[in-house]
Each structure stands twice: as structure tokens, then as C-alpha cells.
Backbone atoms as SQL, in Angstrom:
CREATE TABLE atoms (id INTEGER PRIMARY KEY, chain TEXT, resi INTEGER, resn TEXT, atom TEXT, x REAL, y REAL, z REAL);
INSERT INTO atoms VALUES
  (1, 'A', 1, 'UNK', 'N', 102.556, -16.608, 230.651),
  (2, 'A', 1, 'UNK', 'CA', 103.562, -15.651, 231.050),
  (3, 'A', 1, 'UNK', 'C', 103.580, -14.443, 230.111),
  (4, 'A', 2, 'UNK', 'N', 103.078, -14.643, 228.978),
  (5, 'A', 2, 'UNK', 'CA', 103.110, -13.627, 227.727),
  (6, 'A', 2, 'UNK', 'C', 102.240, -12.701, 228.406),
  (7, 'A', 3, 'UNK', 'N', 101.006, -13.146, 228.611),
  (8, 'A', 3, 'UNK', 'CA', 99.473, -12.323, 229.176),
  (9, 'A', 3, 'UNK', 'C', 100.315, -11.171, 230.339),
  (10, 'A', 4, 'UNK', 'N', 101.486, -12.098, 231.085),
  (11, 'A', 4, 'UNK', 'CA', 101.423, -11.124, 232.604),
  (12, 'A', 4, 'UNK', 'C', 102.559, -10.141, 232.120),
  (13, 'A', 5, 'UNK', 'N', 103.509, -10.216, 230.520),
  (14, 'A', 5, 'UNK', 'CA', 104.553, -9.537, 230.081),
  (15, 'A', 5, 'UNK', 'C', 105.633, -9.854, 230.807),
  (16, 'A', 6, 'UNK', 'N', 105.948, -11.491, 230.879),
  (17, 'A', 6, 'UNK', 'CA', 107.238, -12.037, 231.620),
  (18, 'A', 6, 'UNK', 'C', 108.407, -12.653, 230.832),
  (19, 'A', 7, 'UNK', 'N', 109.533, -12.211, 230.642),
  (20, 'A', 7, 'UNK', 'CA', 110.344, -13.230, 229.796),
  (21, 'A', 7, 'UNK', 'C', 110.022, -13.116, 228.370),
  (22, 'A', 8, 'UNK', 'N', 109.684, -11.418, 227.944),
  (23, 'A', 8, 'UNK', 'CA', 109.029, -11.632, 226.341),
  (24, 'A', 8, 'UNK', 'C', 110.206, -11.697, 225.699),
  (25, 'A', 9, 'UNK', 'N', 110.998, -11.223, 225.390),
  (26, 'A', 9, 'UNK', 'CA', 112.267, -11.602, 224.486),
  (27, 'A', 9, 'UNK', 'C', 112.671, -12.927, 224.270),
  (28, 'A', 10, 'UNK', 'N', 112.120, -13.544, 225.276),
  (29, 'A', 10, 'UNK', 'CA', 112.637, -14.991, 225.270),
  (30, 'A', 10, 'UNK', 'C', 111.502, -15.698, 224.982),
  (31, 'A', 11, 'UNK', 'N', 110.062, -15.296, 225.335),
  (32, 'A', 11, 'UNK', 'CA', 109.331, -15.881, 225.422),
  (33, 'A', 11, 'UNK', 'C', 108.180, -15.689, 223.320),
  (34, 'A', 12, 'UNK', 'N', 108.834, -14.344, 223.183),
  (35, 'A', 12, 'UNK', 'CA', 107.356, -13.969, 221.751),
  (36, 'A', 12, 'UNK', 'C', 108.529, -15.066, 220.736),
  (37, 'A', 13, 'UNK', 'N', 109.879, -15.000, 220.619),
  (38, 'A', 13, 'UNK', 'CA', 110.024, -15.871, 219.224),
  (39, 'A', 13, 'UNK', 'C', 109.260, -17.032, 219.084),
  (40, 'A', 14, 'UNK', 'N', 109.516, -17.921, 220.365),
  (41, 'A', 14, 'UNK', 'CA', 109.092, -19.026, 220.332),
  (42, 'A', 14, 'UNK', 'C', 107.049, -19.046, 220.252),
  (43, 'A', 15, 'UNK', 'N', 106.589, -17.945, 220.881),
  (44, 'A', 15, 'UNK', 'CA', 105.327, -18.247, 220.723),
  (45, 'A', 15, 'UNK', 'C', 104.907, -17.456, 219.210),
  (46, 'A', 16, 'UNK', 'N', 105.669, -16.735, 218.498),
  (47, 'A', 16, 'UNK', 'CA', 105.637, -16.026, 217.226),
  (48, 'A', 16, 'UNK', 'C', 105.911, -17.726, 216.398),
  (49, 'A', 17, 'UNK', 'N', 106.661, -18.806, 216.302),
  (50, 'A', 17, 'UNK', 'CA', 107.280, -19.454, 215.722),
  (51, 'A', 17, 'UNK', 'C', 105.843, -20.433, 215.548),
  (52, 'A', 18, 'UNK', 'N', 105.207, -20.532, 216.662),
  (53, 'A', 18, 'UNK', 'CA', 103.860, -21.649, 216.937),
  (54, 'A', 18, 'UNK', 'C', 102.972, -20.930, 216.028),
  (55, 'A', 19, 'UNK', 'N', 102.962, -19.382, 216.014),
  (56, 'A', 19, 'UNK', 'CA', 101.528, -18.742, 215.695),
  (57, 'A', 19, 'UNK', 'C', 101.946, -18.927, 214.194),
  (58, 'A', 20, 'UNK', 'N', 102.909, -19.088, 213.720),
  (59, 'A', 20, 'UNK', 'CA', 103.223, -19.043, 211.874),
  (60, 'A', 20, 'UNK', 'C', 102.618, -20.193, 211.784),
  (61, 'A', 21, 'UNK', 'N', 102.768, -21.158, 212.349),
  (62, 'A', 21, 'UNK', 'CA', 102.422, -23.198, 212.054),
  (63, 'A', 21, 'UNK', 'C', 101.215, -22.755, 212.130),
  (64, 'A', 22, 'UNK', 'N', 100.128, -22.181, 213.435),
  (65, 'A', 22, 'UNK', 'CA', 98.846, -22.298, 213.219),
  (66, 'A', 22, 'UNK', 'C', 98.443, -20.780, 214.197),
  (67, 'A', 23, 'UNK', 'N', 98.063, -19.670, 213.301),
  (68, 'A', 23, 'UNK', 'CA', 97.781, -18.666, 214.232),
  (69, 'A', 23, 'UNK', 'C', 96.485, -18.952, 215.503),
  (70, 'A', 24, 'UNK', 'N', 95.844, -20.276, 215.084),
  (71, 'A', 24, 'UNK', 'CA', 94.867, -19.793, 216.092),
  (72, 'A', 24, 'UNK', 'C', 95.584, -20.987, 217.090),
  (73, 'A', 25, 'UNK', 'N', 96.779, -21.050, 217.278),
  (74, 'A', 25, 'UNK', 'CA', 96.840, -21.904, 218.470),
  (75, 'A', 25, 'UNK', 'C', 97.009, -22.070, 220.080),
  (76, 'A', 26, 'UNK', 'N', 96.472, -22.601, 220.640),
  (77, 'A', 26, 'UNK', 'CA', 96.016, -23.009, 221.879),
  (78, 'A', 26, 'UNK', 'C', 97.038, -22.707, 223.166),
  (79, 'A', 27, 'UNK', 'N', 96.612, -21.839, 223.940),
  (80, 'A', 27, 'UNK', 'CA', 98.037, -21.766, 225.184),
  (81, 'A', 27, 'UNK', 'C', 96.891, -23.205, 226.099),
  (82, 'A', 28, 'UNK', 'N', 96.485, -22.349, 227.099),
  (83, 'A', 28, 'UNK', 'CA', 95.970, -23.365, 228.458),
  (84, 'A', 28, 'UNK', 'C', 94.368, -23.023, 228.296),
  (85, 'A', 29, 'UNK', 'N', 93.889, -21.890, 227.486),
  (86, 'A', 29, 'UNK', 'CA', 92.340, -21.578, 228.145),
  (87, 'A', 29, 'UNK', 'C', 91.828, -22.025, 226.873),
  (88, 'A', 30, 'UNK', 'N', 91.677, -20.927, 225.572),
  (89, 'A', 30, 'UNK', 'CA', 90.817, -21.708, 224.278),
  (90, 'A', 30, 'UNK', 'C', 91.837, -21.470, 223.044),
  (91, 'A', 31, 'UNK', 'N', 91.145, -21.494, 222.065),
  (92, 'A', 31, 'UNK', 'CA', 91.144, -21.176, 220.504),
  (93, 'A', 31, 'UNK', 'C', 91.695, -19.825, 220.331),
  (94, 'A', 32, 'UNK', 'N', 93.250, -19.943, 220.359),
  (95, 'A', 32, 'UNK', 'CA', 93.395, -18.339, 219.830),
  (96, 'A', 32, 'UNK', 'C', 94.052, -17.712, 221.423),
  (97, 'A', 33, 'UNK', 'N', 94.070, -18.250, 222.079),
  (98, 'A', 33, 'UNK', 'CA', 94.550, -17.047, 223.111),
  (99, 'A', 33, 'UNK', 'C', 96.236, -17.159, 223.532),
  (100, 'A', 34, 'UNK', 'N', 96.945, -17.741, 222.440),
  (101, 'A', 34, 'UNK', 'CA', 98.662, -17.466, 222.657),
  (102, 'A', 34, 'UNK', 'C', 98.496, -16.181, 221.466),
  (103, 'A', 35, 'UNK', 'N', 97.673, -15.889, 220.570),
  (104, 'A', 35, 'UNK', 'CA', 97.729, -14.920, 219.811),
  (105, 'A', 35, 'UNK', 'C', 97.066, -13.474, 220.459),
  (106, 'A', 36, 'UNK', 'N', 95.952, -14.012, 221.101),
  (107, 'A', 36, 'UNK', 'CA', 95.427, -12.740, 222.410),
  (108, 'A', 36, 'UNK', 'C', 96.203, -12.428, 223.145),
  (109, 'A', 37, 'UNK', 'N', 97.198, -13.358, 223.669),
  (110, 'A', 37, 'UNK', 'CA', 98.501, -13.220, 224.243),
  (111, 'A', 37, 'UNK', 'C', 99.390, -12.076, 223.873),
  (112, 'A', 38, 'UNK', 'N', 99.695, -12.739, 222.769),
  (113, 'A', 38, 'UNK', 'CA', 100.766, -11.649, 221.749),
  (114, 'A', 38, 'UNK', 'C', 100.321, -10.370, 221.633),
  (115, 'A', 39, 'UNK', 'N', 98.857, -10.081, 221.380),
  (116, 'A', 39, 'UNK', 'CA', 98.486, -9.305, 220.566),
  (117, 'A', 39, 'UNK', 'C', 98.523, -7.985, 222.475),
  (118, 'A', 40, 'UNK', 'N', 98.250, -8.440, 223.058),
  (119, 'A', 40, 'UNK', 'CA', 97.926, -7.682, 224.643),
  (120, 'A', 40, 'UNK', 'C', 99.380, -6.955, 224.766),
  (121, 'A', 41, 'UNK', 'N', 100.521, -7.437, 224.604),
  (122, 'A', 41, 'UNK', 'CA', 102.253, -7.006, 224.921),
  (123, 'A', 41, 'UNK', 'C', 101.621, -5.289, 224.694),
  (124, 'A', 42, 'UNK', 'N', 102.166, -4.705, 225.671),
  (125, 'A', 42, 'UNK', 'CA', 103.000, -3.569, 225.669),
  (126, 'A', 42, 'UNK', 'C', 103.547, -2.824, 224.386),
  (127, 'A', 43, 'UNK', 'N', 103.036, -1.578, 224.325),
  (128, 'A', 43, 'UNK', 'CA', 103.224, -0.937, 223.277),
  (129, 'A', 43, 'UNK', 'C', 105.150, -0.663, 223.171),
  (130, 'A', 44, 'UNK', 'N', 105.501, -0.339, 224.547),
  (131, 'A', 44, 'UNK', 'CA', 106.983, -0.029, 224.841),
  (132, 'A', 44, 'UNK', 'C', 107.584, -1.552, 224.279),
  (133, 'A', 45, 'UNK', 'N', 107.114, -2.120, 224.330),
  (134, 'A', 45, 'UNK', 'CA', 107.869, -3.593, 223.990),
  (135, 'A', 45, 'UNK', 'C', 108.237, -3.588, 222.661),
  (136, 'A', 46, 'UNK', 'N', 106.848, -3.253, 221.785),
  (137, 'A', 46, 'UNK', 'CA', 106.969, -3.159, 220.161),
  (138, 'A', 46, 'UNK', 'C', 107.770, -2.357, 219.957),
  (139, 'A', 47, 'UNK', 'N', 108.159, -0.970, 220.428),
  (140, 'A', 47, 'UNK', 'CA', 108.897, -0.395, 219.855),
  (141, 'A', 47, 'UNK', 'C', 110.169, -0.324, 219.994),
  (142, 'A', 48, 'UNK', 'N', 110.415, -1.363, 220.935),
  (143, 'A', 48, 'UNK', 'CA', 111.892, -1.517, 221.152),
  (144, 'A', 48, 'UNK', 'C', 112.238, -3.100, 220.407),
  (145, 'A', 49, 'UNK', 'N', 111.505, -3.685, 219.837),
  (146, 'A', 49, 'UNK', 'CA', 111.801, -4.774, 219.308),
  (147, 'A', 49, 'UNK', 'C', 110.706, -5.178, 217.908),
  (148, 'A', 50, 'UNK', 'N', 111.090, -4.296, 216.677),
  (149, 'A', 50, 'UNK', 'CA', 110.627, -3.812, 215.526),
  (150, 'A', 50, 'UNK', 'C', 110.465, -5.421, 214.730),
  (151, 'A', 51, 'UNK', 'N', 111.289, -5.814, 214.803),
  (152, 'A', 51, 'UNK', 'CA', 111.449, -7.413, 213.917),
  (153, 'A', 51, 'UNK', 'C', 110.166, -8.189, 214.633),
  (154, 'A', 52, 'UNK', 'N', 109.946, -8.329, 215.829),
  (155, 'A', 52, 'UNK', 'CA', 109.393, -9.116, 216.377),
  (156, 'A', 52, 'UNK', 'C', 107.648, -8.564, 216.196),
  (157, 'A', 53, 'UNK', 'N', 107.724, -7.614, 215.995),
  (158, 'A', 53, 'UNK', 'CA', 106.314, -6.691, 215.779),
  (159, 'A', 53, 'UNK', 'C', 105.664, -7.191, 214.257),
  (160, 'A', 54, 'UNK', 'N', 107.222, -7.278, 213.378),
  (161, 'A', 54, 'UNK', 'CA', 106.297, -7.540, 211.542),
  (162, 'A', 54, 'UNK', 'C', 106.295, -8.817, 211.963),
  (163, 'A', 55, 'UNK', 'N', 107.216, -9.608, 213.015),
  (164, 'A', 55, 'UNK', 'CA', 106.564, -11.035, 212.910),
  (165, 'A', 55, 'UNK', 'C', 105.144, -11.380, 213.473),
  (166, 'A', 56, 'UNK', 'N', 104.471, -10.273, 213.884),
  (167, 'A', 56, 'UNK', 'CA', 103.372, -10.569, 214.241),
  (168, 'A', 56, 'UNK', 'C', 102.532, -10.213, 213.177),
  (169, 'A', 57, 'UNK', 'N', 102.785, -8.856, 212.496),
  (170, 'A', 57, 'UNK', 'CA', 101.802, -8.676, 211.602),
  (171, 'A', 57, 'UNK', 'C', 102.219, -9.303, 210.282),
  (172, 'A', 58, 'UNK', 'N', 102.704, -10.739, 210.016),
  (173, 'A', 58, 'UNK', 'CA', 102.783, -11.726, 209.072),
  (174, 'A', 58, 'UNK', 'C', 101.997, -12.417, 209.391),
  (175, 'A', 59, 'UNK', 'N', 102.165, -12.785, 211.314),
  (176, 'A', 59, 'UNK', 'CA', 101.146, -13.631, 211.567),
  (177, 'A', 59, 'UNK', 'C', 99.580, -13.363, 211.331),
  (178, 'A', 60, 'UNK', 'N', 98.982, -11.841, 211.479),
  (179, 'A', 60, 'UNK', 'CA', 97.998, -11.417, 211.448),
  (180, 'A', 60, 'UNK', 'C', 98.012, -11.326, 209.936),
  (181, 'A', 61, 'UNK', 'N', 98.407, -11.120, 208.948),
  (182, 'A', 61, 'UNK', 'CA', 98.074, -11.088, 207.744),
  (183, 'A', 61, 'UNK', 'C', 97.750, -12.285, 207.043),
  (184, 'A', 62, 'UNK', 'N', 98.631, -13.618, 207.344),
  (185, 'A', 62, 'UNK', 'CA', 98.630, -14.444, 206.673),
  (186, 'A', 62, 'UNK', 'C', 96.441, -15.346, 207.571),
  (187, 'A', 63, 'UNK', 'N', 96.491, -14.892, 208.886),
  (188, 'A', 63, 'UNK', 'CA', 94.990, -14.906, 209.527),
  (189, 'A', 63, 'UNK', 'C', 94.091, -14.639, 208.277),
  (190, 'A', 64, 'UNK', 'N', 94.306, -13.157, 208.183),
  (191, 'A', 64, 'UNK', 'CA', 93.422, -12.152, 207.724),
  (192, 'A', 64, 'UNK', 'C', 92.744, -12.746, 206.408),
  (193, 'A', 65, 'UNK', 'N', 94.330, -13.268, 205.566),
  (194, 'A', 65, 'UNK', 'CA', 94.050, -13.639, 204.011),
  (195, 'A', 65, 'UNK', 'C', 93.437, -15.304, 204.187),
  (196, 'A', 66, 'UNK', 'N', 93.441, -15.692, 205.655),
  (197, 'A', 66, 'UNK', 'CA', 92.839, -17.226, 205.563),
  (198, 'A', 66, 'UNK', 'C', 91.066, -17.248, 205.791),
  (199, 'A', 67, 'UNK', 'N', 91.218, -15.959, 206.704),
  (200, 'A', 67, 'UNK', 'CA', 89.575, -15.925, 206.761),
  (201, 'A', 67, 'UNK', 'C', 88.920, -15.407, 205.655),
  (202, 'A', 68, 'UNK', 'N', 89.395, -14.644, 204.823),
  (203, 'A', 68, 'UNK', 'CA', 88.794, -14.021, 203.491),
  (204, 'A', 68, 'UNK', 'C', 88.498, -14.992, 202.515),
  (205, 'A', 69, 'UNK', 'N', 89.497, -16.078, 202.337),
  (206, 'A', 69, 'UNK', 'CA', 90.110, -17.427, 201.446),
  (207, 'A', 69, 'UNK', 'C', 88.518, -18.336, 201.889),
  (208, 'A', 70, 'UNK', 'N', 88.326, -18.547, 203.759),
  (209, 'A', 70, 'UNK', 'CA', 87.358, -19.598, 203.625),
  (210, 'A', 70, 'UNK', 'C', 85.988, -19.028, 204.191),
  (211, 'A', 71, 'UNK', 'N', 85.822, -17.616, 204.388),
  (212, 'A', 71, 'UNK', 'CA', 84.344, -16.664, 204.221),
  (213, 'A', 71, 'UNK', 'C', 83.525, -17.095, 203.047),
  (214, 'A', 72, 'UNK', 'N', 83.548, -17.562, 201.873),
  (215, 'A', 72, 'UNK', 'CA', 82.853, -18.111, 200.809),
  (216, 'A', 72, 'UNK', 'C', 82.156, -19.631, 201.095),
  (217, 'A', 73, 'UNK', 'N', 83.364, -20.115, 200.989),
  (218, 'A', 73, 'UNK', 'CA', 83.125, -21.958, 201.398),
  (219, 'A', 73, 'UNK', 'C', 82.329, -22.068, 202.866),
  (220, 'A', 74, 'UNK', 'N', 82.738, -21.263, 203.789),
  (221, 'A', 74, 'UNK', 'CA', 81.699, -21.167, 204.983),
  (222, 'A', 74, 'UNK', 'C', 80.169, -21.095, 204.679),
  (223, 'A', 75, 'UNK', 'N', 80.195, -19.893, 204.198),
  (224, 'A', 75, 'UNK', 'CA', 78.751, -19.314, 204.086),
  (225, 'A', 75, 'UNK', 'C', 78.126, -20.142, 203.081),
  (226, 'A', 76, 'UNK', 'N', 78.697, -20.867, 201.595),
  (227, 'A', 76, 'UNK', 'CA', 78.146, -21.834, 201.194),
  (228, 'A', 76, 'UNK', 'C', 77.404, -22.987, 201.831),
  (229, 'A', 77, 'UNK', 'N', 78.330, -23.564, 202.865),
  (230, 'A', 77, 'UNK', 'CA', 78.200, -24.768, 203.711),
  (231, 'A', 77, 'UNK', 'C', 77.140, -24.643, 204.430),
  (232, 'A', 78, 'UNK', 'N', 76.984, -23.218, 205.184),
  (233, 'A', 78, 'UNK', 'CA', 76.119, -23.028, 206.159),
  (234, 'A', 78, 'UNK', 'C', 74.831, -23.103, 205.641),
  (235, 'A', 79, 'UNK', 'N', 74.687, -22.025, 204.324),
  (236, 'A', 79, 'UNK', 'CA', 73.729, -22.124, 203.278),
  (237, 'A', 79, 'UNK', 'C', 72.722, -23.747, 203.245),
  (238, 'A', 80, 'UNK', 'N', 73.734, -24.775, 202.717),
  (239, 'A', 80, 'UNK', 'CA', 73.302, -25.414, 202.144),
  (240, 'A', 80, 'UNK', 'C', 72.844, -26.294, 203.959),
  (241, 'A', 81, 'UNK', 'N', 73.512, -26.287, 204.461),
  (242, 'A', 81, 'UNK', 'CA', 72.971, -26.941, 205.864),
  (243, 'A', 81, 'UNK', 'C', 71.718, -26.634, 206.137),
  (244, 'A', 82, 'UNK', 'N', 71.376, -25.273, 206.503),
  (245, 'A', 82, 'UNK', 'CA', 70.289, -24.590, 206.946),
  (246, 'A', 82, 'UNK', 'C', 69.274, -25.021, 205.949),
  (247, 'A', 83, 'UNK', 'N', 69.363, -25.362, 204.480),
  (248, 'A', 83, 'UNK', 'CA', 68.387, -25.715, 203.431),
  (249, 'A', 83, 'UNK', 'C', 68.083, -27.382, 203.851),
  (250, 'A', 84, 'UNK', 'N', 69.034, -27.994, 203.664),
  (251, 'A', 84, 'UNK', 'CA', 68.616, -29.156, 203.714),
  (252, 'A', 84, 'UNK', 'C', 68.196, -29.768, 205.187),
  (253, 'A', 85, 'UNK', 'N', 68.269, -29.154, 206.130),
  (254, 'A', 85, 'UNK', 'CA', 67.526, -29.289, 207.599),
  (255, 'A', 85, 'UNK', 'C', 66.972, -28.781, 207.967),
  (256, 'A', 86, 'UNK', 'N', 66.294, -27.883, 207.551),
  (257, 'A', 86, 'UNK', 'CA', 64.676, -26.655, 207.759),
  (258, 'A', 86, 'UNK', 'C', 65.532, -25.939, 209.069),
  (259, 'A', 87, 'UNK', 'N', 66.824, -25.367, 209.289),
  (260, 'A', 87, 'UNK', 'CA', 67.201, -24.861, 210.460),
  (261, 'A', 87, 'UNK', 'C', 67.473, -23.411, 210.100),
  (262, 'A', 88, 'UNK', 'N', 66.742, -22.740, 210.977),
  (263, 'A', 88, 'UNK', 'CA', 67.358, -20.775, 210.880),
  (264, 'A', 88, 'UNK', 'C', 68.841, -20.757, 211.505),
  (265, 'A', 89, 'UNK', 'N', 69.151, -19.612, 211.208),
  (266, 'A', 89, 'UNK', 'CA', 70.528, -19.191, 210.758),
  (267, 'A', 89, 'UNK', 'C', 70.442, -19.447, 212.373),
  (268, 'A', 90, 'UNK', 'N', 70.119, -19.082, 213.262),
  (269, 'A', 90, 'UNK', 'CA', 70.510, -19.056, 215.039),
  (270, 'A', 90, 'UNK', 'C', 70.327, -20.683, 215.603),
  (271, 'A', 91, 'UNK', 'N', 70.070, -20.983, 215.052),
  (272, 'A', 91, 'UNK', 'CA', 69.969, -22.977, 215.570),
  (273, 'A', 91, 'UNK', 'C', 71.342, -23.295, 215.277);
């Protein structure tokens, strides 16, 4: 209902409240799309409801500083995978 802009006042706290517990979480299709959700709203929406806008960009920040946090430990992992199984980076 977020995607079609139905019931957002009623509808972003509660899906703002899910995205703090886990931003990449799950509506009905994949990984991340109650936040594709959020992120699609109507520019007129944000600006009539300012609180609900930094609650998104907490949600997007606290993202931002998680992918930066595990970009190291990734690329280590991958590193050491690709070494110890003769596999190129596209396998």
C-alpha cells in the first residue's frame, strides 16, 4: 500500500518502526523493498510531514554506516574464498 501512496500517515510509522529493527526488511516481493517502498513516497508527502522524513534518513544512515562497518570483512571473506577454491571473482 506504501508503493501505491495509500494510508501513509498511518501506514510510514509503522513501516519506519520495522525499517529501524532491520532496514533491509521484507514486505511480499524481496530483500529491501518496504524500504524501496518508503524511499518511492511522494515528494509532497515529505514535506508536509518533516519528522517522518529524518525518520527515514536515520534509517538510511544507520544502512549506510552498516555497509561501510561490513565492506572490509566482506571483501576479506570473498578474498579468502576465491583463494582457497581456485574460483574468479564472477563464479
Amino acid at each position: 500500500m506504501i508503493g501505491q501512496q495509500i494510508a501513509l500517515t498511518h501506514l510510514l510509522p509503522l513501516a519506519l518502526g520495522h525499517l529501524e529493527e532491520n532496514p533491509l526488511a521484507e514486505g511480499d516481493l524481496y530483500l529491501g523493498d518496504l524500504l524501496n517502498a518508503v524511499l518511492g513516497v511522494d515528494e509532497e508527502f515529505w514535506s508536509k510531514n518533516l519528522d517522518l522524513l529524518e525518520d527515514v534518513r536515520d534509517v538510511l544512515d544507520a544502512l549506510e554506516r552498516a555497509l561501510r562497518d561490513l565492506a572490509e570483512p566482506i571483501e576479506r571473506f570473498r578474498a579468502h574464498y576465491r583463494r582457497s577454491y581456485w574460483m574468479t571473482p564472477s563464479e
